[in-house]
Structures are given as C-alpha cells and as structure tokens.
C-alpha positions in Angstrom: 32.1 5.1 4.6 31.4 1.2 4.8 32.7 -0.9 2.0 29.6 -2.4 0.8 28.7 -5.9 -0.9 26.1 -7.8 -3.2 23.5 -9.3 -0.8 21.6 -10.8 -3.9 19.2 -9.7 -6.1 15.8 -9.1 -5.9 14.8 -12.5 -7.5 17.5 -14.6 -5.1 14.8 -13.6 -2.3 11.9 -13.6 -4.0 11.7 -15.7 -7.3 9.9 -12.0 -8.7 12.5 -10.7 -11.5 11.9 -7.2 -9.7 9.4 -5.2 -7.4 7.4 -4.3 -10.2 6.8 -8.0 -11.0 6.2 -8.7 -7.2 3.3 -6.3 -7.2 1.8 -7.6 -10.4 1.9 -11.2 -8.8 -0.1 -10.1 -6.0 -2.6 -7.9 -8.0 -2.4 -10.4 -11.0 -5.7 -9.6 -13.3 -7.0 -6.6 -11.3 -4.1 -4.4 -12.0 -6.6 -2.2 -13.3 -7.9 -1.6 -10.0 -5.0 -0.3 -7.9 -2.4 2.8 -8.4 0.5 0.8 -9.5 3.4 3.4 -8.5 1.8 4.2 -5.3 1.7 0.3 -4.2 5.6 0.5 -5.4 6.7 3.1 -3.8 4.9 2.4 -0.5 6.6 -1.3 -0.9 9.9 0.3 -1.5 9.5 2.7 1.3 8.7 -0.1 3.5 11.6 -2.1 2.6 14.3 0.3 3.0 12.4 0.9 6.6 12.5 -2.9 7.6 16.1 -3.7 6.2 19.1 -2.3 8.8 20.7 0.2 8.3 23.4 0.4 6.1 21.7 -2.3 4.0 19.5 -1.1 0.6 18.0 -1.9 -2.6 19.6 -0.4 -5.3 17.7 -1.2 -8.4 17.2 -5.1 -7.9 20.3 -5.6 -6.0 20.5 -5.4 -2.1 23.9 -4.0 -0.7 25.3 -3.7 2.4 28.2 -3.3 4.9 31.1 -6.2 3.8 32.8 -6.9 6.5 31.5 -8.2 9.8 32.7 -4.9 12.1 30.4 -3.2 10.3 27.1 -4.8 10.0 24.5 -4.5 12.9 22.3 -7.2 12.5 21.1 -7.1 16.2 17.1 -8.1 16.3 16.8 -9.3 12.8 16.2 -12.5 11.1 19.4 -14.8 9.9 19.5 -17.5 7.9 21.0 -20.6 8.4 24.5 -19.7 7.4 24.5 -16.6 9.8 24.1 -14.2 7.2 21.2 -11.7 7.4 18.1 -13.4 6.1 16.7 -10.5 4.3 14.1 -12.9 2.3 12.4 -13.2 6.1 12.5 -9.5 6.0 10.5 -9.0 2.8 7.9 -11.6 4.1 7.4 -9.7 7.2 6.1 -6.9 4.8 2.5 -7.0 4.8 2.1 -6.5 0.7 -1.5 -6.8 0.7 -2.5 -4.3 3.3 0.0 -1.7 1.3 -2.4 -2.8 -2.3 -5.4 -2.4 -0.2 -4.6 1.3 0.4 -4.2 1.8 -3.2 -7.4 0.0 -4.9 -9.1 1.9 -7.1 -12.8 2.7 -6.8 -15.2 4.1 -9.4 -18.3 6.4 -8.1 -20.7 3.5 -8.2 -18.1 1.5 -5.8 -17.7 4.2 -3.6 -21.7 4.2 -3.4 -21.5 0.4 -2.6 -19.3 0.7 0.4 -21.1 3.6 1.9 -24.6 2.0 1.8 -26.3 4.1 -0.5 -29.0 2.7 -3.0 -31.5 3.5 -5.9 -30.8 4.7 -9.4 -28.7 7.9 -8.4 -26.3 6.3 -6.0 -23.3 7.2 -7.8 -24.0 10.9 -8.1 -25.2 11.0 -4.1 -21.4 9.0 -3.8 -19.8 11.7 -6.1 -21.1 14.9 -4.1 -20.1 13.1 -0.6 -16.9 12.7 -1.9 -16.7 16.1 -3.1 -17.9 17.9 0.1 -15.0 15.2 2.3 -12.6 16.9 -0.5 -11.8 13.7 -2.1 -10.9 13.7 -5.7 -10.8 11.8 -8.6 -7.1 10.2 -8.9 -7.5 9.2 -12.5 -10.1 8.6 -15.0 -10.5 5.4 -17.2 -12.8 4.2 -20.2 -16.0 3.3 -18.7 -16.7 -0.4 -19.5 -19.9 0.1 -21.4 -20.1 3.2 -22.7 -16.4 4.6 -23.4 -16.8 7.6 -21.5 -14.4 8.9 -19.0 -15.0 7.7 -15.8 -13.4 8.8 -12.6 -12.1 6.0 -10.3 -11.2 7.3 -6.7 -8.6 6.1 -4.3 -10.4 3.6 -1.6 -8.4 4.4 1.5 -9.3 8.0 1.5 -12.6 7.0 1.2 -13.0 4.6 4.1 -10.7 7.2 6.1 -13.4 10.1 5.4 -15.8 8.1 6.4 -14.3 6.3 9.3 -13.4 10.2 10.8 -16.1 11.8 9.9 -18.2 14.3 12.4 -20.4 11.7 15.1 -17.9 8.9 14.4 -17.2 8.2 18.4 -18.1 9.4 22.2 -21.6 10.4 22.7 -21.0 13.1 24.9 -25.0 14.0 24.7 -25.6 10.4 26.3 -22.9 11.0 29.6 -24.0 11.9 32.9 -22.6 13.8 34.8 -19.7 11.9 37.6 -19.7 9.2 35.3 
C-alpha cells in the first residue's frame, strides 16, 4: 500500500467550504427543486471517477500517492508547478447536467413539458406517469393550499417519454430494397 499525502482541501480547489456548499452554489434559491443527495452523490461519484487512481476525497480533503514512483498522472491536467492540477479536474465535471438529472417536477410541470393543456392536465400527467411506472419521489406542501403534493424526478420523465413505443424508425413507411 502507497503512503498517501494531503492534496488540499476541498475549498483550496474550489473556494466552496465543501461539496454540499458547491451544490447549493449552483442551485442557489431553487434548492427546493432538485434531490439534494442524489445531485451529491452523483457529483461524488463523478469525482472519484475523473480523479486517478490512487487519488480520493476523503471528507473535504483529497489524498493521494506521496511520492513520485507512485503517482500515475499520465493524461491528466498539471498545474504549473508539476503537481496534478485536480482543480482542472473538478471543472471538467459537468455540475449542471448532473442537477439537471435531479430537478424536481410537480404533476402540473410534468403536464407542461409533455404538451398537455386544459383544466385537468395535471391529472392526465399523473396517470401517464403512472402507467410509464414513474413515481412520486417526495411530496412537499403545495404552495397555495398546504396539501401534499407529489413532485416527480424530471429525468425519468423526459427518459419515458424520449423511449416510449413509436419513438424512432418507421418501419411501416420502408420499402422494400431500400
């Protein structure tokens, strides 16, 4: 086993006090809106799979191999001192598109993004959901009312939909030696 060494903290790289705090940053005032711990752990998970192995974060602090026989930096970014520039690392990460996958949509949203209209949208948006076998990840406090309202993860809805049956080939419309 590799002797390992403080690569810096969390905030050395990012000027965020942790990963949680990155996240908020980038969510700011609609926090509300996405799964929190799903973001995280996606963002962690694609970390750990950007960094080289051998290097980690552990809590806020990044550790890796000390001495130069054993780090394998081949391919990735340095800094100007030589030394493996893992704040170009975490700016490679593509943050947003990880939040995206984890906004939060209630049924009328849903409803919104799959065109439908007219006073019962939501419910026609609930029963679609049902029969793709989407459920409700959480429920909140509807804004007006108080009542529990379910909110939905978005990226299983615009993957149902985008792979739903006579998404694709027309087979009907091909002749035949074409």
């Amino acid at each position: 086993m590799a002797t390992t060494t403080n690569y810096g903290s969390w905030y050395n790289h990012t000027g965020e006090a942790t990963v949680s705090a990155s996240i908020a940053a980038a969510v700011a005032e609609f926090a509300d809106d996405f799964d929190l711990d799903a973001i995280e752990s996606d963002y962690l998970d694609a970390i750990d799979e950007a960094l080289p192995s051998g290097v980690g974060l552990s809590g806020d602090q990044f550790l890796g191999p000390a001495y130069e026989d054993d780090q394998d930096f081949d391919g990735y970014p340095l800094d100007d001192f030589g030394a493996l520039d893992i704040k170009a690392i975490i700016a490679d990460i593509d943050l947003m598109a990880i939040v995206e996958r984890h906004e939060l949509w209630t049924a009328d949203d849903a409803a919104g993004h799959l065109g439908y209209k007219g006073d019962n949208r939501a419910a026609t948006a609930r029963k679609k959901l049902s029969s793709w076998g989407i459920k409700a990840h959480s429920y909140r406090s509807h804004p007006s009312s108080g009542r529990p309202q379910a909110v939905y993860k978005a990226g299983e809805i615009r993957e149902a939909q985008a792979s739903r049956p006579g998404r694709g080939a027309r087979t009907d419309l091909k002749t035949e030696g074409a």
